[in-house]
Each structure stands twice: as structure tokens, then as C-alpha cells.
N, C-alpha and C positions, 0 to 999 in steps of 0.2 A: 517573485523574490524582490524585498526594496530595492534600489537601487545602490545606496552605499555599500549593503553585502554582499551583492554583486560584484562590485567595484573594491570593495575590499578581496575577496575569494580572486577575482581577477589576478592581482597583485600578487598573490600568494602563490599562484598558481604557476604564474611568470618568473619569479621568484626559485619556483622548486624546480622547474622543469628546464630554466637556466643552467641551475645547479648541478643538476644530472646531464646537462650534455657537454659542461666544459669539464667534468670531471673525468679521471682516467677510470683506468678499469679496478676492480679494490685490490687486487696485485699488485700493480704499479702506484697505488696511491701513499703518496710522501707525508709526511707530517704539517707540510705546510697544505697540501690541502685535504689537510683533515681541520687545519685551524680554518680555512674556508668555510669548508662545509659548517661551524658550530657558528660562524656570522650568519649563514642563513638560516641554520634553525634557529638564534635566537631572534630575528627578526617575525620569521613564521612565528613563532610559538606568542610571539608580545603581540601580535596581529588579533591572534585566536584570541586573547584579553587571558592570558596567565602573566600574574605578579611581575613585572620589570626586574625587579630588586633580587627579587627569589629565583628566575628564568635565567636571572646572568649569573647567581652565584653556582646552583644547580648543575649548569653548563659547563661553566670554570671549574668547579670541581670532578666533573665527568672525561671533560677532556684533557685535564691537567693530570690527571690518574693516567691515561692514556699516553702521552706523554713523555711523563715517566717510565710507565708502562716498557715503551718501545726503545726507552735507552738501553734496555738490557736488566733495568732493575725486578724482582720478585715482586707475587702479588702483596705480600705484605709490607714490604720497603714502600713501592710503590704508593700505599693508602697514607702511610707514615708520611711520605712526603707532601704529600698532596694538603693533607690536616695543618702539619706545619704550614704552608702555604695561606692555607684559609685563616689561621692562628696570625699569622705575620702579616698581612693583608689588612686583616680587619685591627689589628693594633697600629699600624699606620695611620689608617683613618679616625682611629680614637685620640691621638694625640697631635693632629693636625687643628692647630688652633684658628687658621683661618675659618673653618667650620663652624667654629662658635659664636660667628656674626648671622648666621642663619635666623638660629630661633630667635633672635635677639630682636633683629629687623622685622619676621617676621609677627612676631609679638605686639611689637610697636605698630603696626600697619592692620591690626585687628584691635589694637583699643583705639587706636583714630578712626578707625573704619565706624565703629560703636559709641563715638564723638557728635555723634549726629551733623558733622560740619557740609558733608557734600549737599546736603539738602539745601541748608542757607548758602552754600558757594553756588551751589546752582541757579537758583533763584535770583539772585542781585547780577552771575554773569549775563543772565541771556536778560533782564531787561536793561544793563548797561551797555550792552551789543543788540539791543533791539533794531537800529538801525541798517545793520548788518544783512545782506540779502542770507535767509536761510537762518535766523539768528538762534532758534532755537536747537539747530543741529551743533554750529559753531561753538555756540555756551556748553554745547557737551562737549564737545571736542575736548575743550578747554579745561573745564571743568576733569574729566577723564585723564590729561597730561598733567594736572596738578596735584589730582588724589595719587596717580602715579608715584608721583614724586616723591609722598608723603607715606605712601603703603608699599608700592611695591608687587601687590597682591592683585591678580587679572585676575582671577573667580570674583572677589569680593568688589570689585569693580563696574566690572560687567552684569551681576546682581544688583545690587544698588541703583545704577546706571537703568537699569532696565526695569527697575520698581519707579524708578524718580522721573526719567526722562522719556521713557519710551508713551505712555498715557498719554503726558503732554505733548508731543510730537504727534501724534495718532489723532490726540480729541481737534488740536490744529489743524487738522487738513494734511500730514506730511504724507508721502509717500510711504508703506509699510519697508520696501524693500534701502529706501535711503535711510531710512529711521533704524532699521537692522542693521544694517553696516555700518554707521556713525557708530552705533553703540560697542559692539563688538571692535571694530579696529580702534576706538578711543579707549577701552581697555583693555587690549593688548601694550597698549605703551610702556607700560610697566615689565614690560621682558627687558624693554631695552633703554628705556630712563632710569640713570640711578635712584636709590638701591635695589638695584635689582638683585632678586637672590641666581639667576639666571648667567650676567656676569661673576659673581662669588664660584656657582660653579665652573664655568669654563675654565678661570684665574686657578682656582685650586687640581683642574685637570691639564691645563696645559704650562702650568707652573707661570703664569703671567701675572703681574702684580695687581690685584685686584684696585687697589690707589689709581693706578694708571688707567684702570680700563673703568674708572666709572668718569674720569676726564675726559678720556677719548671718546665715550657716548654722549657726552650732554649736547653736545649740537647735535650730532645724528639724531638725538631725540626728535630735539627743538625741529630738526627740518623735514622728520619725516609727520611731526603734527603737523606744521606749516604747512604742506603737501598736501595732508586730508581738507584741511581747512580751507584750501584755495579751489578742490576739487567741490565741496559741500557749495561754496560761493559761485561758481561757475555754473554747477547745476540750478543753485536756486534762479539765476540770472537767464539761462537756459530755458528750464521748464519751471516757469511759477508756479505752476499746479504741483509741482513734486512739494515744493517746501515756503508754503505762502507765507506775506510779511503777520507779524502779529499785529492784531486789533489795538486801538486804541482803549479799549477797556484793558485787556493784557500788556497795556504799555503803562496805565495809570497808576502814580505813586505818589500811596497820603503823605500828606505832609503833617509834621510835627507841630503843637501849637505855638512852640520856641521860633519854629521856619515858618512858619504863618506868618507870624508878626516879622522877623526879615523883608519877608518876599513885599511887603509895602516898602520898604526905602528899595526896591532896585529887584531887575530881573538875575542880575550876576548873584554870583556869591560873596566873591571877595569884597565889590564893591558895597553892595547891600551892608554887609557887616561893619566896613569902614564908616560909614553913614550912619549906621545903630548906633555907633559907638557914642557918636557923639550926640543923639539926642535919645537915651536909654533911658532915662528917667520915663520922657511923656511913653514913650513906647512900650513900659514895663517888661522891659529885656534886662536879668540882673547880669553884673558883670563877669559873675563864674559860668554863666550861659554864652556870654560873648565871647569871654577866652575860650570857652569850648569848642565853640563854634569856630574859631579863628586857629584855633590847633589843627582841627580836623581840615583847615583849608590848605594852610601854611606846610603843613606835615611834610606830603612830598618835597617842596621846593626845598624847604631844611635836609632832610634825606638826600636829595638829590647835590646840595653843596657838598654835606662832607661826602658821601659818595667822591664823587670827580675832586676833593680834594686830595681823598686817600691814593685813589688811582695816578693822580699827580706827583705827590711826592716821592710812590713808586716808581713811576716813570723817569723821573731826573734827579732819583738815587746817586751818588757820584759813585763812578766803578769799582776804585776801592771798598767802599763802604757796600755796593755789590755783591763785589766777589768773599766781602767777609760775612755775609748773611745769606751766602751759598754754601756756604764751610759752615755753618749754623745749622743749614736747614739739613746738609748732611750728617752732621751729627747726632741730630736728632729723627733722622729719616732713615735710616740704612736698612731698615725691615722693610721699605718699600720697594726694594729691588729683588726683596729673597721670601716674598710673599708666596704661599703654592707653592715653594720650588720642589720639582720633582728629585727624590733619589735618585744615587744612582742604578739604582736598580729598575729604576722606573714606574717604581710605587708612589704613593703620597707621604712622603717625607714629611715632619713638623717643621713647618716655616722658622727656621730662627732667629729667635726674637721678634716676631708677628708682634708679639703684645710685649716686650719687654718695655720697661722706662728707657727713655733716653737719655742718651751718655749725659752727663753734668757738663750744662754750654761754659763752666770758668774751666774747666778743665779742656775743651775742645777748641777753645777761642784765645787759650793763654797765649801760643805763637803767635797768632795773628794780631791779635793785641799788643806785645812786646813790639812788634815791628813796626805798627802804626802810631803808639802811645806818642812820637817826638817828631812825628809829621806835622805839616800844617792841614788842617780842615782841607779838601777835596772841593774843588767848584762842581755845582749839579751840572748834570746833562741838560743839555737843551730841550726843549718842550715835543716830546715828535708830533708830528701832522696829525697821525690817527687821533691824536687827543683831541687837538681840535677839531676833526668831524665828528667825534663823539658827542663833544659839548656843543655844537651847533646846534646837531640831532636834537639832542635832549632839551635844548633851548627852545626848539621848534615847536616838538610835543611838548615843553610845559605853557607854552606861548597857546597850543590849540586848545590844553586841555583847561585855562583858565578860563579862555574866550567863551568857553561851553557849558562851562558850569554853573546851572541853573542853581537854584534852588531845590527842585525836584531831582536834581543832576547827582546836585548833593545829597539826598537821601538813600540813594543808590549808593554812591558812594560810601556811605558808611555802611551800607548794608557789605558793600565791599570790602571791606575793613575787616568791620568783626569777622569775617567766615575766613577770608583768607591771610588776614595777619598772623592768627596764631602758626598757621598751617609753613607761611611763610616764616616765620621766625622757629618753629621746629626744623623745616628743610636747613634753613640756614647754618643753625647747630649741628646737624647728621652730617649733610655735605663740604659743609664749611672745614669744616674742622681734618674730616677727610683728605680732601680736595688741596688745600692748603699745607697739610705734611703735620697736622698738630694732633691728631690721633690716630691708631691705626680703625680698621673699617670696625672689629671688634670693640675696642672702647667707645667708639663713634654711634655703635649699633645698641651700645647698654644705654647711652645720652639718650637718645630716641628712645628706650624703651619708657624711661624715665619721664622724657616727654611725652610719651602716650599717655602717662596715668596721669598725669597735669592736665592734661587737654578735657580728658572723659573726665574729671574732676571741676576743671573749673565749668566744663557746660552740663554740671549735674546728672552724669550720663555714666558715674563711677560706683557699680555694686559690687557685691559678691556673684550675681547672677552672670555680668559682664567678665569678670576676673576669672570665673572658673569657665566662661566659653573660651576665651582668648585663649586661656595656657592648655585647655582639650586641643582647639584647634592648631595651636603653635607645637604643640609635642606631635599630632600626628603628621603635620607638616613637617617637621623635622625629622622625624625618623623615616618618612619616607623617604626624605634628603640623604639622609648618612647609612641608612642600611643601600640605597642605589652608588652609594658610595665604594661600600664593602663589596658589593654583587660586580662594581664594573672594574675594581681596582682584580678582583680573583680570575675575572672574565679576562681583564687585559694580559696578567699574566700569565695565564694559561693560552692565549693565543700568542705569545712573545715565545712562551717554550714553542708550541707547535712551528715556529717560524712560521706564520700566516704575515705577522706585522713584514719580514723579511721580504717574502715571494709579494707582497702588491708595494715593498717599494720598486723591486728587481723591474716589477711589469712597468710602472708609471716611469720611473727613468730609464726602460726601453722605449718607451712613445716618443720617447728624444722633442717635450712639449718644450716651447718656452712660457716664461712667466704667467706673461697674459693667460694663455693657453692651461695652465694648470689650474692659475684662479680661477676660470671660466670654468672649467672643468670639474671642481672641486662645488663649486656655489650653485651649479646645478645639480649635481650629485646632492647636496643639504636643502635644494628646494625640492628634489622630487621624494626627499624623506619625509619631507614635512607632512605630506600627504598623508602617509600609511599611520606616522608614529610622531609620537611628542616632541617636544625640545628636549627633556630629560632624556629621553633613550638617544636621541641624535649625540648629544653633548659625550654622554657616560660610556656610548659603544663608538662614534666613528672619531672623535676629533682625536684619542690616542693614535690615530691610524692615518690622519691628516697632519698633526704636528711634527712629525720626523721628517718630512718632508720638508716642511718649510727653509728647515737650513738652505738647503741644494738650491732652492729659488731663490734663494734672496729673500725673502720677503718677512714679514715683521709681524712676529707672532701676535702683538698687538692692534695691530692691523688687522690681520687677519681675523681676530676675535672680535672689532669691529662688525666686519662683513657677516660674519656668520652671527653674531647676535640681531641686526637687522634683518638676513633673508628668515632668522628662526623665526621670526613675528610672523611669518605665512604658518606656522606650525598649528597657528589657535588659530589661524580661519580657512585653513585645506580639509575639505571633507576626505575621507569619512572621520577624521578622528578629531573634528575641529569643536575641541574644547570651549571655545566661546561660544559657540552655537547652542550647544548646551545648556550653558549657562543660562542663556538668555529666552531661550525656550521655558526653560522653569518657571519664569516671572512671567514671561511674553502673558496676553489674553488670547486665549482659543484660536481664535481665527487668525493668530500670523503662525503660520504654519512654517516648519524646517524648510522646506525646498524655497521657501521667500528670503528667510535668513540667510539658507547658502549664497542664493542669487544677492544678494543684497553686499556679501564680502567679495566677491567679485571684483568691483573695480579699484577696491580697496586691499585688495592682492598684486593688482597690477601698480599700484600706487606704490607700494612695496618693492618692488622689482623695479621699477622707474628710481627712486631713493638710490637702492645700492646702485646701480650706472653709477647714478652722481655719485656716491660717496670714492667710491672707484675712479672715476673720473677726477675728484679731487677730493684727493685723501687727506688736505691739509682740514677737511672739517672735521675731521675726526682726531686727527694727528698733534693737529696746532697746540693745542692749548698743553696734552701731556709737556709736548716740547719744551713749552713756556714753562710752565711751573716745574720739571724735574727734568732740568738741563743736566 
């Protein structure tokens, strides 16, 4: 027998025979554990590989008959109610507008995907990080946190990734088994970098405002790449033979015959061009080539002023003027608090006003207006410190990054440009706009879609052929989103009647745990699921059954959604059901075999688990920034 169905049947096995020795005898047996018992058959049953979606509604309507059933109702009341149930259930989920940012995103992250861009992003990162020990893994690293960013999408990720970079890692000299896990944990990122559709569901299951929680992930992103990236550099520094530096022929970059004639006035760029400038004539450099060339040098530092000038002016905003463009942004924000919110009944209520327009700012600001109109102007805030180690920072790196910049530097650099300008000016639009309180995630997720068909347009990458795979692809990804919707919203309240939710809070606050102790508790419980079963089934069956709880701790449903969005990334590389592996097996060439791949996400699990400490340890990296923007 392979080893995974071993290892799966194990599971199972442990699982049933749990089940039958903590249960009474079927006389004595209560409603609450009979709501028990249908947690473990629907796990069992999603194990054996029947339908998620259809296993929890099946379920929910089996046991919620039952239920019924035992109240004292008739077999036919009883089926009446049950119908109704599944009737009200699944019209809940039909009218919960946060949902409609799914396909939307998901849409968008398949026509960029079909952009052809990761191939040119990949290419100009790993030889502008050439110098880098391990460069070729890192460029994917990177590469992988940025398509993230822009898709969203770990299948399409980890394919691509695994057609583009794995060859290249492989024909290099790299390790198979480092080369496997780079690839596979750098497209995982996309569970937990926004837009994730991963975060949309947890927000719409534990009524948390989905605004908020794509805030509270972008550092958790940013530091659980950072993490891989520092581990990929230690190994190469480590064992050269896992991931050797690239050849000087895989380092070499033609130049332009525009940068030909440059590169005679001066090794720099900047310099070189200043010096063209003024003897263009002999040189025959015209001067829409200069300014070209002088755009493409200048660019950042221009970006980079008004940058740090905008963040300035924020910064020493006078408080009145503050406090009246806090009363702004709540006027125009109030769906961001009542985003997901659950009924009370404990179903998926329609968020209101998720997508409404925002209130008219003359009508929201006339108070505050009147009151200020016969003031005098407000002196700014003083300049705080952080600024200025920002701007030093940034001084520093544009100081190295001028001193650097070849000619050949330069060519890279635009290769840099074109692949991840657009990509970064689409993020910008999706997140920004989000992020900042100026659209909710659904308007934000139609921009993006909008900008996918821009992008596959302007890189001649826009047919009919592409348009009709996206929206095949985007409808079967979505229904399989929203009917696990219907299935867990039936499932939850057929286990809410059985009292199952009731008897495991009655058990956990008889364990008389504190904080620490439940989070602990609770984040090992979603890492050892990870193993058997997806992030979807983790999300849709146990976080109804963790979120009640949270009152009683204290602890911060945002937070919390944090912590479990980060351990779920073990979900796509715990065998046996580790969906990246998969993946990447499909593209892999013959001889990298599964059990190299498992072995290869390994340390890149533990890297995971090391992350949450820290985030836990200090929650302001995840925490801060909501704080900041939706005081």
C-alpha cells in the first residue's frame, strides 16, 4: 500500500474509533452527540474524496431531519422543516454580496495569469538578483509573492512556476528537493497575501470585515516571504552544491545600440547620459533617446519624492483637519465594519451596504464644516522620527542603487519595468483603493477584472480562446466556492440545532484554559487538519465552532483570522492531501518524483510554524496597520 493511503486510512481510522469510544451507549445518546458524531463522519466521508460541498449539505440535511425529528415533530413536519432550512440557508448565501468579489478576483488573476507577464517578471528578477547566493530560487520566491499579489490563484501559480522555473533551477545544478519546495511554498502565498479569496471566505464565515483582514495580512505576507528567502540564502551559502551561483554567460545582457553608444561616455548610467547630453550630436544619440533614457533613470527618484512627500503631509496633517477626514472616511466607510456580518441566527446574512455608494461627503462634513468654517488655519504636527528613518532608508538605497547602475544594470532594469510596472500599477488600483476605504473589496475586484483584460490586451495575449478559458475556469471556481457555502452554512445549522456547537464550548471552558492556552490549542488543532483536508473544508466546518469562543478569551476575531490564514498555508504542503504537490508534479519532468517534493516542503512547513510564533509573539505585524487606517 503507498504510503499516503496508509497514512490517510490511518487517520481515519483514528478518527472512527475515537468516535466510538468517547460515545455513550445509543440510549443514552443526546443530540449534542449525535451533532458529534456527523463532525466525524463528514470528515471521514471528505477523506474517502466525496464532494465537500454535497457531503456537508447531505449531512445537514440528514441530521437536521433528525433533529427535528427528536423535538417531538412528525415524519412529515419534520422533512417540511428540514427543506425550509435548506431553502433559507442557501438564500442567505445568494444574497450575501461580499461573495460577489470571488469571481471577480478570481477572473482577474486568470486573464493576468494568461498575460504572459510571470515569464518576463521572472527573467529580469533572477538576473537583477544574480548576485544573490541562491539567485535563481530567490527570483522565484519573488516572483511567486508578486504574481500572488496580482492573482491570488496557488494552482495557477505553482504551474506556471513549475513550467518556468523549475527547468531552470534543475538545468543549473540546484537541488531537486530545494527546487520543489521554493516552488510550491512560493505559491502558496497567495492563501495569505491579498486578494486572497481564502481571507473573503473566512471574513464572510466569521463575519470579519474582509477591508480589514486584507490589511492585517500584508506584512504577515511580506515576512513570511522574507523567511523563505532568508532560508533559500542560508542554504545556498551553506551547501553551494544545492543551489550554485549562475554562470557568467547566464548573467550576460545585450545591450541596446542606443546603450552601446552610452556606455562610451562612462561606466554609470546616470553619469554617462549627463555627458551624452552634451556632445549628442558627434555621438549620434537623438534627444528623444536621451530623454528616454533619462526617464527611465530619473523615474524612481521622482516616484520616490512625491512618495515621501505624500506620506509627509499625512504625517503633519493638523488634528483638526485629522479628526475631520476621520469623519470622512467614516462616512464613506461604514460597510467596512458590517462586511460578512453574521445573522442572528447564525447564518450568512447580506452585509449591509457591502457595495452601497457612500453617504454624500457635503451632507456628512456640513457639522464639521460649520464649526471650523470661522477658525483660523491649524499649525501642522511636527515631523515624527519614523519619517525620518524612512527617508534616510530610502536615501541610502537610492544612493546604492545609483552607485550600481551600469549600463548593463540598466537593461535589466527596464527589463524590470515593463514586467512588473503594469503588474504593480494593477496591484495598486485592486489594493489601494481597498486598503485605503475608497472601494469596497467587490467594486475593487470588478477594477481588477477590468485590469486583467487591459493587461492580456496591451501584451497581445487577448482572444476569444483566453476569454472563454478564464470565465470556464472563473464559474467553476466560483461555484465550487458558493455551493461549499450552501453545504456549510446547512451543515452549521444542523449542528447548532443538535447542540454539538453548545456541548464543545461547555467542554473547552470546562478545561478552565487561559488565552495563551486556547490559542495554542486551537492552532494545533488547524495544523493537524491541514494534513487530512483543505483550507476550504478547515474554514467552512471548524472556524463556525472556533469563533464563539473567541468572546470568552478575549481575543480578536481579526487576529485570529490572521493566525489561522498563516498556519492554513501548511494546508497546500501537508501530505497526503497537499494540493501544491500535485500541482507541481503535473509539469515536474519524470524523474522528480512525489516523495522528493513532499521531502522538499518540509522545511518550508517548519518555516511556517516558526512565522506564526512571531506573528503571535508580536501581533502588531499584523495588527498595526488595520489600526492605523480604521481607527
Amino acid at each position: 500500500m503507498r504510503r499516503e493511503l496508509y497514512f490517510g486510512f490511518s487517520i481515519m481510522a483514528a478518527i472512527v474509533v475515537g468516535t466510538l469510544f468517547y460515545m455513550p451507549s445509543f440510549s443514552d445518546m443526546t443530540n449534542g452527540h449525535l451533532g458529534l458524531l456527523m463532525l466525524s463522519l463528514v470528515v471521514v466521508t471528505i477523506m474517502l474524496g466525496f464532494p465537500t460541498a454535497f457531503t456537508l449539505m447531505g449531512m445537514g440535511m440528514i441530521f437536521a431531519f433528525m433533529a427535528f425529528h427528536n423535538q417531538g415533530e412528525g415524519d412529515a413536519q419534520a422533512i417540511k422543516r428540514t427543506l425550509d432550512l435548506m431553502v433559507q440557508r442557501t438564500f442567505s448565501v445568494m444574497t450575501n454580496d461580499v461573495l460577489v468579489s470571488i469571481p471577480l478576483f478570481v477572473f482577474m488573476g486568470y486573464l493576468v495569469e494568461r498575460a504572459n507577464l510571470i515569464e518576463k517578471l521572472f527573467k529580469s528578477l533572477h538576473l537583477s538578483l544574480a548576485r544573490v547566493p541562491g539567485a535563481l530560487a530567490v527570483a522565484t520566491l519573488v516572483t511567486c509573492a508578486i504574481f500572488a499579489t496580482a492573482t491570488g490563484i496557488v494552482g495557477a501559480v505553482v504551474t506556471l512556476m513549475g513550467l518556468l522555473a523549475l527547468p531552470a533551477m534543475l538545468k543549473a545544478g540546484y537541488n531537486v528537493k530545494l527546487s520543489a519546495g521554493v516552488i510550491t511554498a512560493g505559491g502558496c502565498l497567495g492563501i495569505l497575501i491579498p486578494p486572497s479569496v481564502m481571507l473573503i471566505v473566512y471574513g464572510a464565515t466569521a463575519g470579519v470585515s474582509v477591508v480589514k483582514l486584507y490589511a492585517g495580512a500584508f506584512f504577515p505576507g511580506l515576512m513570511l516571504a522574507g523567511l523563505y528567502i532568508g532560508y533559500v540564502i542560508i542554504v545556498a551559502k551553506l551547501k553551494p552544491d544545492w543551489a550554485p551561483p549562475l554562470s557568467e554567460n547566464d548573467r550576460h545582457v545585450d545591450l541596446t545600440p542606443a546603450s552601446q553608444k552610452l556606455a562610451t561616455f562612462g561606466k554609470l548610467a546616470l553619469p554617462a547620459v549627463l555627458a551624452a547630453a552634451k556632445g549628442r550630436a558627434a555621438a549620434g544619440i537623438s534627444t528623444k533617446e536621451l530623454l528616454k533614457q533619462l526617464a527611465i533613470i530619473v523615474g524612481p527618484l521622482l516616484l520616490f519624492v512625491v512618495f515621501m512627500t505624500a506620506i509627509h503631509r499625512t504625517a503633519t496633517t493638523p488634528l483638526d483637519q485629522a479628526a475631520l477626514v476621520t469623519m470622512e472616511s467614516d462616512g464613506g466607510m461604514m460597510s467596512l465594519e458590517e462586511v460578512a456580518a453574521p445573522s442572528q441566527e447564525g447564518g450568512l446574512a447580506p452585509p449591509p451596504g457591502a457595495d452601497e455608494a457612500p453617504a454624500p461627503k457635503a451632507a456628512v462634513n456640513a457639522p464639521a464644516a460649520a464649526v471650523q468654517q470661522d477658525q483660523a488655519p491649524d499649525e501642522r504636527q511636527p515631523t515624527p522620527m519614523w519619517f525620518w528613518i524612512m527617508l534616510g532608508i530610502g536615501l541610502a538605497i537610492g544612493a546604492i542603487f545609483y552607485y550600481s547602475l551600469t549600463m548593463a544594470r540598466l537593461e535589466i532594469f527596464k527589463m524590470l519595468l515593463g514586467s512588473f510596472f503594469p503588474l504593480a500599477v494593477l496591484i495598486l488600483f485592486v489594493l489601494g483603493t481597498i486598503v485605503f476605504g475608497l472601494a469596497t473589496p467587490t467594486e475593487a475586484a470588478a477594477v481588477g477584472s477590468l485590469g486583467g483584460f487591459i493587461l492580456a490586451w496591451a501584451y497581445k495575449q487577448l482572444n476569444m480562446d483566453v476569454v472563454r478559458e478564464s470565465v470556464f475556469l472563473t464559474a467553476k471556481t466560483s461555484a465550487m466556492v458558493c455551493w461549499l457555502f450552501v453545504g456549510s452554512s446547512i451543515f452549521s445549522a444542523a449542528f447548532a440545532l443538535l447542540g454539538g456547537q453548545q456541548l464543545i464550548e461547555n467542554w473547552v471552558l470546562s478545561l478552565g484554559l487561559t488565552t495563551f492556552q486556547f490559542l495554542v490549542l486551537s492552532q494545533v488543532i488547524i495544523f493537524l487538519l491541514g494534513w487530512p483536508l483543505e483550507w476550504t473544508e478547515i474554514i467552512v466546518i471548524f472556524m463556525p465552532i472556533f469563533i464563539p469562543l473567541l468572546a470568552h478569551y478575549n481575543v480578536d476575531p481579526l487576529f485570529f483570522g490572521l493566525l489561522v490564514a498563516l498556519n492554513l498555508q501548511t494546508a497546500f504542503l501537508s501530505p497526503p492531501v497537499a494540493m501544491a504537490a500535485f500541482y507541481l508534479k503535473g509539469v515536474a519532468p519524470p524523474h522528480v518524483t512525489l516523495n522528493q517534493i513532499f521531502a522538499g516542503m518540509m522545511p518550508f512547513m517548519a518555516i511556517q510554524v516558526f512565522a506564526l510564533v512571531i506573528l503571535y509573539a508580536f501581533p502588531a505585524i499584523g495588527m498595526w496597520l488595520p489600526s492605523v487606517l480604521y481607527k
